[in-house]
C-alpha positions as protocol buffer text, in pm:
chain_id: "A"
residue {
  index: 1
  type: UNK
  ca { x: -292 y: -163 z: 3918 }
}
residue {
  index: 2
  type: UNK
  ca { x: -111 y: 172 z: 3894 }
}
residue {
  index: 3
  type: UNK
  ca { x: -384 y: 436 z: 3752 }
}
residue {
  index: 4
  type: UNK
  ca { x: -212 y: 762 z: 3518 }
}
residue {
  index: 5
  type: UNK
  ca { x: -369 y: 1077 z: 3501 }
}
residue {
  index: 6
  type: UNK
  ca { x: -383 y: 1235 z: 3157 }
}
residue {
  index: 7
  type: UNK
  ca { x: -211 y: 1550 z: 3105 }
}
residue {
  index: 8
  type: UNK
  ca { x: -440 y: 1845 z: 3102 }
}
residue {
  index: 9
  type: UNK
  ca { x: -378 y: 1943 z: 2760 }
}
residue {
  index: 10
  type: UNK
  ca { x: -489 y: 1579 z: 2638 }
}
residue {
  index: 11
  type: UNK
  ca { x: -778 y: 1634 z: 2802 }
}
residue {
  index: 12
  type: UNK
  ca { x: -1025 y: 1831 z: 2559 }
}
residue {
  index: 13
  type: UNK
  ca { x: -1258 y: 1871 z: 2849 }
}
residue {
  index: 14
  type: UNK
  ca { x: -954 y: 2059 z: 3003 }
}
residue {
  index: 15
  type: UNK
  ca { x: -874 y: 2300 z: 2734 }
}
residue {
  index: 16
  type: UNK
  ca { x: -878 y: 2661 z: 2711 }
}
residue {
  index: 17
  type: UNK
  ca { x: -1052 y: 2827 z: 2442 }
}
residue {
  index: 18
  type: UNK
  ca { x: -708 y: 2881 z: 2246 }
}
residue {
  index: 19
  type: UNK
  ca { x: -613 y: 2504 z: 2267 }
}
residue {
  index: 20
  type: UNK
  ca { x: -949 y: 2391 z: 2175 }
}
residue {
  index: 21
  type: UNK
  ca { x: -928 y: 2656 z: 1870 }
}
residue {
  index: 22
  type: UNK
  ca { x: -618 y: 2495 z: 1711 }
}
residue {
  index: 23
  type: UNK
  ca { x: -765 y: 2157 z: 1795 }
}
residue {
  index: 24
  type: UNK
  ca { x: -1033 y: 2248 z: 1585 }
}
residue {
  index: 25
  type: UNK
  ca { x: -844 y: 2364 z: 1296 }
}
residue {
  index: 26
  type: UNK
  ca { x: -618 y: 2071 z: 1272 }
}
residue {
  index: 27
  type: UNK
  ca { x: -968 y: 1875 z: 1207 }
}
residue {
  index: 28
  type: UNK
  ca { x: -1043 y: 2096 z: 967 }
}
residue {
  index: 29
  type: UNK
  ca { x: -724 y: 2054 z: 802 }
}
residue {
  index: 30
  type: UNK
  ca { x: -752 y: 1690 z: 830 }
}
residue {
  index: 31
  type: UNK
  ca { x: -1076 y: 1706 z: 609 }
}
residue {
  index: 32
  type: UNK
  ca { x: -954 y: 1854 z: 342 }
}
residue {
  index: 33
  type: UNK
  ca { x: -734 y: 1592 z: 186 }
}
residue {
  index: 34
  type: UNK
  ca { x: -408 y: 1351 z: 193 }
}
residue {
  index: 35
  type: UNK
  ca { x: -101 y: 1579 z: 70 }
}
residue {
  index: 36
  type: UNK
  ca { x: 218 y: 1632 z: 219 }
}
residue {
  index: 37
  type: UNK
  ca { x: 192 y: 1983 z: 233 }
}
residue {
  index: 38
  type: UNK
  ca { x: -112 y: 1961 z: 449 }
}
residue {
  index: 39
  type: UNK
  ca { x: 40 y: 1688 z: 674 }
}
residue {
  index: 40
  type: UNK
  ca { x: 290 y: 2010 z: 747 }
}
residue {
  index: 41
  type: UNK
  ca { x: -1 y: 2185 z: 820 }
}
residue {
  index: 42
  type: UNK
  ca { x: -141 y: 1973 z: 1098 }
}
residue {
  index: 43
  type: UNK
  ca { x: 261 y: 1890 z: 1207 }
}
residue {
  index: 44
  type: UNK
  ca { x: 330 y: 2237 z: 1256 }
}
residue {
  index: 45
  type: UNK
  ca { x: -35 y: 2348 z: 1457 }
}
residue {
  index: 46
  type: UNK
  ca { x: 14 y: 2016 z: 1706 }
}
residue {
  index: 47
  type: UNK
  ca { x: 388 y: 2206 z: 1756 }
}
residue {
  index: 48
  type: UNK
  ca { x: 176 y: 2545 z: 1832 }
}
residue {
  index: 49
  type: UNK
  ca { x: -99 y: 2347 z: 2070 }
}
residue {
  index: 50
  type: UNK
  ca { x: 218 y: 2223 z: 2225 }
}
residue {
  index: 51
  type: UNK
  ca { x: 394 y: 2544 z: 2265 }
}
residue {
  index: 52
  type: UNK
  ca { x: 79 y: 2698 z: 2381 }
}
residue {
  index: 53
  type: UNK
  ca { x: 2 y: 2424 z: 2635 }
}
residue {
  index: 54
  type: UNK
  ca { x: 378 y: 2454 z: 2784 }
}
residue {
  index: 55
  type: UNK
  ca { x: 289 y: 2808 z: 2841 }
}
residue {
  index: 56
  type: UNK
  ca { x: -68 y: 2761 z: 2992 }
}
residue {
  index: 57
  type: UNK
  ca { x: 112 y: 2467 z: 3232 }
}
residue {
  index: 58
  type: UNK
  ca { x: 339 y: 2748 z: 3411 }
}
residue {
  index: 59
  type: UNK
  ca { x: 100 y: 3022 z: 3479 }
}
């Protein structure tokens, strides 16, 4: 059997202190309620951790 590593930024043990920062904040978000507006919320601050991992991954 074939083992696959996790990509760093999947890895919360892994994070930098930015990632882990708008980890934390989409929980938050998460807490406060079902709405759509909020589900935009969380959408667009997993495209930020994304954006922000992308950069961390070429330095």
């Amino acid at each position: 059997m074939e083992v696959t590593e996790f990509p760093r930024r999947n890895r919360l043990d892994l994070n930098t202190p930015a990632e882990k920062a708008i980890h934390d904040a989409i929980q938050e978000v998460e807490k406060v309620g079902a709405d759509p507006k909020l589900t935009d919320i969380v959408i667009m601050l997993g495209k930020a951790k994304d954006l922000l991992s992308d950069f961390i991954d070429k330095e």
